[in-house]
C-alpha positions in Angstrom: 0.0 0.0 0.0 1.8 3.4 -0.9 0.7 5.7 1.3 1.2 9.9 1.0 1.4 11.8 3.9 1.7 15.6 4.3 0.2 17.7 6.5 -2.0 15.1 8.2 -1.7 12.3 9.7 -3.1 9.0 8.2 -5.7 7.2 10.5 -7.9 4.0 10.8 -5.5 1.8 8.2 -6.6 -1.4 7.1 -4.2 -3.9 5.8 -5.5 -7.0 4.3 -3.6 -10.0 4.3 -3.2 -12.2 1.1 -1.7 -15.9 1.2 1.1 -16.9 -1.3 0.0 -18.1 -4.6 1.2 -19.9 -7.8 1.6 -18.1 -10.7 1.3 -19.5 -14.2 2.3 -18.0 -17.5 3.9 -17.8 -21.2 6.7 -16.5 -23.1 5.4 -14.7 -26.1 7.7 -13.7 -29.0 7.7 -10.1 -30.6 8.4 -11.9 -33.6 10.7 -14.4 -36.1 14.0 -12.6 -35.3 12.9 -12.9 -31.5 12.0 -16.7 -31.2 15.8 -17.2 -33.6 17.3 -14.9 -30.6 15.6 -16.6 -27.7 17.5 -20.0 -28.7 21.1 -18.7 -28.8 23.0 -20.1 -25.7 24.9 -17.4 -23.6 28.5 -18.7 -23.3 29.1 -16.6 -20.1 26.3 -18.4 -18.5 27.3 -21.5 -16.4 27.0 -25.2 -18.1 23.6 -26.1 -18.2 22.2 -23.1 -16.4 18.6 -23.0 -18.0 16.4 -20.4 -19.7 14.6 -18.5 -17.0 12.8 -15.7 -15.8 13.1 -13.0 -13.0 10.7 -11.1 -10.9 12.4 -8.6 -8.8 10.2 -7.5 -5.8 9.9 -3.6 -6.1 10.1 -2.9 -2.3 12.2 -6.1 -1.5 15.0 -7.1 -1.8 14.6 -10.3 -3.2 13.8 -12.2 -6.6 11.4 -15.0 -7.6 13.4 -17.4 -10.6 11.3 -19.6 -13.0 12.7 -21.9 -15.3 11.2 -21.5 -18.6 9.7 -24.7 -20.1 10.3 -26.3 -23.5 6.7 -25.2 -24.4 7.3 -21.8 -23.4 5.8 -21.8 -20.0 6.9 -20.7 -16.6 5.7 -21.3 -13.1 6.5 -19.2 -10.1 5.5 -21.0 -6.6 4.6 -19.1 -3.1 5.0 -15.7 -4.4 3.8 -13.0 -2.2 2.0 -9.8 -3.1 3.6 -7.4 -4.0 5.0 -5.1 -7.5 7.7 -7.0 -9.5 10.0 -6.3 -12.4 10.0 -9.0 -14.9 13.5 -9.7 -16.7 14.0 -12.9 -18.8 17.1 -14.5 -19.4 16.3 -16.3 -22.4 18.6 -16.6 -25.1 19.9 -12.9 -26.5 16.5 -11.8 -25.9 14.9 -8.9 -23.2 11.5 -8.9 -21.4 9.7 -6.0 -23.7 6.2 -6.5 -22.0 4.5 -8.0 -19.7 0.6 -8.5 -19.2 -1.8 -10.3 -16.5 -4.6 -11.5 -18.7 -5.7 -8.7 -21.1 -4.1 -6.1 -19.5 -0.8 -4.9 -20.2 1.4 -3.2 -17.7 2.9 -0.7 -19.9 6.5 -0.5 -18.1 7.1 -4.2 -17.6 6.1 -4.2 -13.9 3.8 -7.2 -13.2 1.1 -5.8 -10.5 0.5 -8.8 -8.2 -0.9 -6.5 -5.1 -4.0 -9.0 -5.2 -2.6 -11.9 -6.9 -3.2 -13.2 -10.0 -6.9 -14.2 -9.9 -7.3 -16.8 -12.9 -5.3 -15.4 -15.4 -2.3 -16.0 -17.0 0.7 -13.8 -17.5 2.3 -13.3 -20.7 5.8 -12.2 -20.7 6.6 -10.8 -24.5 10.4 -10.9 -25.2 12.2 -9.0 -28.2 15.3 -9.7 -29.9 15.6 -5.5 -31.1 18.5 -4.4 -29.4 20.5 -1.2 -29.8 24.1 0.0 -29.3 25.4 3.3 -29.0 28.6 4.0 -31.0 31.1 7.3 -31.0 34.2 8.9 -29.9 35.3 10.7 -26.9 37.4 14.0 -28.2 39.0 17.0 -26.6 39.9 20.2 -28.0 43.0 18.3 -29.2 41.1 15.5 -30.7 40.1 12.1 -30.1 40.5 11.3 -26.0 42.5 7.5 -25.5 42.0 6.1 -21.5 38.1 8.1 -21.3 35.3 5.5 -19.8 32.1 6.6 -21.4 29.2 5.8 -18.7 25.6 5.6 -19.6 22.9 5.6 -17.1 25.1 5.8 -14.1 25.8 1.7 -14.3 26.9 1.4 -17.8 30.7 2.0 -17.9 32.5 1.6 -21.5 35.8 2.3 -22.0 37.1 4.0 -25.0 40.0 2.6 -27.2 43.3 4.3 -27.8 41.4 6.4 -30.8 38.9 7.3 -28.6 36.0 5.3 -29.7 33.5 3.2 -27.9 30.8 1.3 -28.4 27.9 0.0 -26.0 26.1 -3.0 -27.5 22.6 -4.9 -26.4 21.0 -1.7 -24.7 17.3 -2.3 -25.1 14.7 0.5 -27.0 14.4 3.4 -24.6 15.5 7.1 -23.3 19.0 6.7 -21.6 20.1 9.6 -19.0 22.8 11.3 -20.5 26.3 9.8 -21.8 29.2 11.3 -20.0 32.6 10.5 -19.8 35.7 11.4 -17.6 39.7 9.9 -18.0 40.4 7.4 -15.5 
């Protein structure tokens, strides 16, 4: 429950309880290039580690895994109410949206304040993935030893001519790119 409070105090608060529940769902695919995409094995990811899917509590700190089946499906046990960010780690491929029954959440944040009731999730991945490309220059011309950093967490450094390039960002506004000489 997000409460505001300002001037007044907030009285007579009822908090209802809700039990754990299972939660059942689908991987949907944007299209062709993102079902190819979904079946490319990550070589950084440990031997046999399987396809899977993440919900990251918004006010918690901790994270629901579900191992995504051979017919796309996905079941997450005892999860609590609560907000979660979905992110699926399945093939090169990114969680683009993500709906409870007909109703899409818009910013890939699955609302399961009042669980799921009967319907299904559907978590839609994309294989459209961006990079940003460029070179850090000076007055004096192209900067060698600069780390670019996107987004506060994105750090790229830039080779001896200056350039750099940040691969697999997904479709979206980023904060500004800065950089600084380390």
């Amino acid at each position: 429950m997000a409460l505001e409070l300002g001037t007044a105090d907030a009285d007579k608060i009822e908090l209802r309880m809700t039990p754990p529940f299972d939660v059942s769902g689908r991987i949907a695919y944007e299209d062709e290039r993102a079902l190819e995409a979904s079946k490319i094995v990550d070589r950084d990811a440990a031997p046999g580690w399987p396809q899977r899917l993440l919900l990251g509590d918004e006010l918690l700190p901790k994270a629901l895994w579900a191992q995504i089946g051979g017919d796309d499906s996905f079941k997450l046990e005892k999860v609590q109410p609560g907000r979660y960010h979905v992110s699926a780690f399945f093939g090169h491929t990114y969680a683009k949206s993500v709906s409870l029954g007909s109703k899409d959440s818009g910013d890939g944040t699955l609302d399961l304040r009042n669980g799921p009731g009967s319907d299904v999730v559907t978590v839609t991945v994309s294989a459209n993935w961006c990079e940003i490309d460029g070179t850090v220059s000076d007055a004096n011309g192209p900067v060698s030893g600069a780390t670019v950093i996107v987004n506060g967490n994105i750090f790229m450094p830039a080779d001896s001519n200056g350039h750099y390039l940040v691969k697999s960002l997904r479709p979206g506004t980023y904060r500004a790119i800065r950089s600084r000489k380390i």
